[in-house]
VEXDREN-2710 file (C-alpha; in Angstrom, 1 decimal):
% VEXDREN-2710
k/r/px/py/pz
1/UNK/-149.2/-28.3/-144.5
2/UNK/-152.3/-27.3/-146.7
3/UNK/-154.5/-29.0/-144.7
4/UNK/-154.7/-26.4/-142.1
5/UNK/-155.6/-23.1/-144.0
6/UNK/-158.1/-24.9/-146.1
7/UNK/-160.1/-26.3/-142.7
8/UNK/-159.9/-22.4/-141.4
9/UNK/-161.3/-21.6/-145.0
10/UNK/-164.3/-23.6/-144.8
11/UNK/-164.8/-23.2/-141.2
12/UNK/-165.0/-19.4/-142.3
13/UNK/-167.3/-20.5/-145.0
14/UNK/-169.5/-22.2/-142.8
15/UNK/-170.1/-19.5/-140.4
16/UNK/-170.6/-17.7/-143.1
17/UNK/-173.7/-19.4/-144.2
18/UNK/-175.0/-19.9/-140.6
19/UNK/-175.1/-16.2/-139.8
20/UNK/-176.5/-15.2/-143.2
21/UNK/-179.0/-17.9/-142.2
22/UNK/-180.1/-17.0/-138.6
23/UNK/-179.9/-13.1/-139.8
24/UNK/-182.4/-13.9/-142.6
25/UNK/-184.4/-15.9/-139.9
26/UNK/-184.9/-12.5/-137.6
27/UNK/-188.1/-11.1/-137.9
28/UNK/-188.1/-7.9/-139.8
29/UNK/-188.6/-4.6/-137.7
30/UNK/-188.9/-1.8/-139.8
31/UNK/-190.3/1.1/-137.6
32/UNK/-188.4/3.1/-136.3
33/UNK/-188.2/7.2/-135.3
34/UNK/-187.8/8.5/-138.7
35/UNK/-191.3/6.8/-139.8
36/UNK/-192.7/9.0/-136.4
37/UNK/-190.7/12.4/-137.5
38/UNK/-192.5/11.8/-141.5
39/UNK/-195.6/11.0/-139.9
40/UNK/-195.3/14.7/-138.2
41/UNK/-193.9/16.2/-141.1
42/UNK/-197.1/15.1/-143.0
43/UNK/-199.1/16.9/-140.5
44/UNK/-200.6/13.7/-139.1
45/UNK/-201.4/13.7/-135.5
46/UNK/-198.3/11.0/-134.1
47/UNK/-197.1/11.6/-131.1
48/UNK/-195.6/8.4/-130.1
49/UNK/-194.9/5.0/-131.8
50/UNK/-198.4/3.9/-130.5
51/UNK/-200.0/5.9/-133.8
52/UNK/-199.1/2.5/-135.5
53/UNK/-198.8/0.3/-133.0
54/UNK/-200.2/-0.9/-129.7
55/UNK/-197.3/-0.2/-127.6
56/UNK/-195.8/3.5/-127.4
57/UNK/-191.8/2.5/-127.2
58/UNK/-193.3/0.5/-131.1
59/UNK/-192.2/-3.0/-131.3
60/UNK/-194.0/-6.2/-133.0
61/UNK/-197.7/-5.5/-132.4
62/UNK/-199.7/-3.1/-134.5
63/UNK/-202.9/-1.5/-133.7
64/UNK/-205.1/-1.1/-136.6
65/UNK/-203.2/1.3/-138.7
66/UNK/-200.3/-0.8/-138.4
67/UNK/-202.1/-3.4/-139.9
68/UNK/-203.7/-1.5/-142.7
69/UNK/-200.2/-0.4/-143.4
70/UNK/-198.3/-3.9/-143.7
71/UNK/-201.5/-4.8/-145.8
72/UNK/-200.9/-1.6/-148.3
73/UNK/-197.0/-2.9/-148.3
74/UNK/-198.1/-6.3/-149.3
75/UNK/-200.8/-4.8/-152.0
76/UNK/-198.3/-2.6/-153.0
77/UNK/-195.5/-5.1/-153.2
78/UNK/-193.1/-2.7/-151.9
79/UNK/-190.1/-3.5/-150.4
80/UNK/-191.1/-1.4/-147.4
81/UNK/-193.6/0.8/-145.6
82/UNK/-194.4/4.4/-146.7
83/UNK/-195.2/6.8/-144.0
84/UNK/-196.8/9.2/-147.0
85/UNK/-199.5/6.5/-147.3
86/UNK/-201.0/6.9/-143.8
87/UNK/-202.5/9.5/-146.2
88/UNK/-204.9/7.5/-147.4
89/UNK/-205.7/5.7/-144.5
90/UNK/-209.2/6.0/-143.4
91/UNK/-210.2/4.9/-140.0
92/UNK/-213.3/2.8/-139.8
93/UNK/-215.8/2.7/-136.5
94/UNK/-214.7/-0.9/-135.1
95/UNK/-211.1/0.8/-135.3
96/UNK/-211.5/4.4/-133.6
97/UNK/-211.2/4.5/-130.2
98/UNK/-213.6/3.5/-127.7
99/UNK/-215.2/6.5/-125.5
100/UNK/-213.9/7.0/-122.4
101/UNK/-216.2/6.0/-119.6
102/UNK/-217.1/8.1/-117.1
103/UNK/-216.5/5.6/-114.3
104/UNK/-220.1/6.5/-113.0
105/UNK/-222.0/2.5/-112.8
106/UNK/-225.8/2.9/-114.0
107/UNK/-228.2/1.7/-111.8
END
């Protein structure tokens, strides 16, 4: 009679260790609105996600100030991104953004 709560045990044990597992195996998203609203608060110019990424709805890819800030996180060693730090972030010319063309063709 033992035999069956101590196989539910381990079975619980087991799926234990595989969802700690695959969660720790998700890639880590850490934007999110709140990082937007500080980035207004700060009086920086963010209107949408696209201020640190290349998308405006956010996700994975970062344009360059995403970048620089993963980079400062890394230098930093912090556990996590710091809107505040977009501060010191200075925008060089290979990252500003291209002028618009006028859609004229020169001859």
């Amino acid at each position: 009679m033992m035999k069956q709560p101590r196989k539910i045990l381990s079975g619980l044990i087991i799926a234990g260790f595989a969802l700690l597992y695959f969660a720790s195996m998700m890639p880590e998203t850490r934007s999110y609105p709140p990082f937007l609203n500080k980035a207004k608060q700060l009086g920086l110019p963010a209107k949408d996600c696209a201020y640190c990424h290349t998308s405006p709805q956010g996700g994975e890819q970062h344009n360059a100030r995403g970048n620089w800030l993963v980079a400062q996180k890394k230098e930093r060693k912090a556990y996590a991104v710091d809107v505040s730090w977009l501060k010191d972030y200075k925008a060089t010319e290979t990252t500003k953004a291209a002028p618009k063309k006028s859609g004229k063709k020169k001859t």
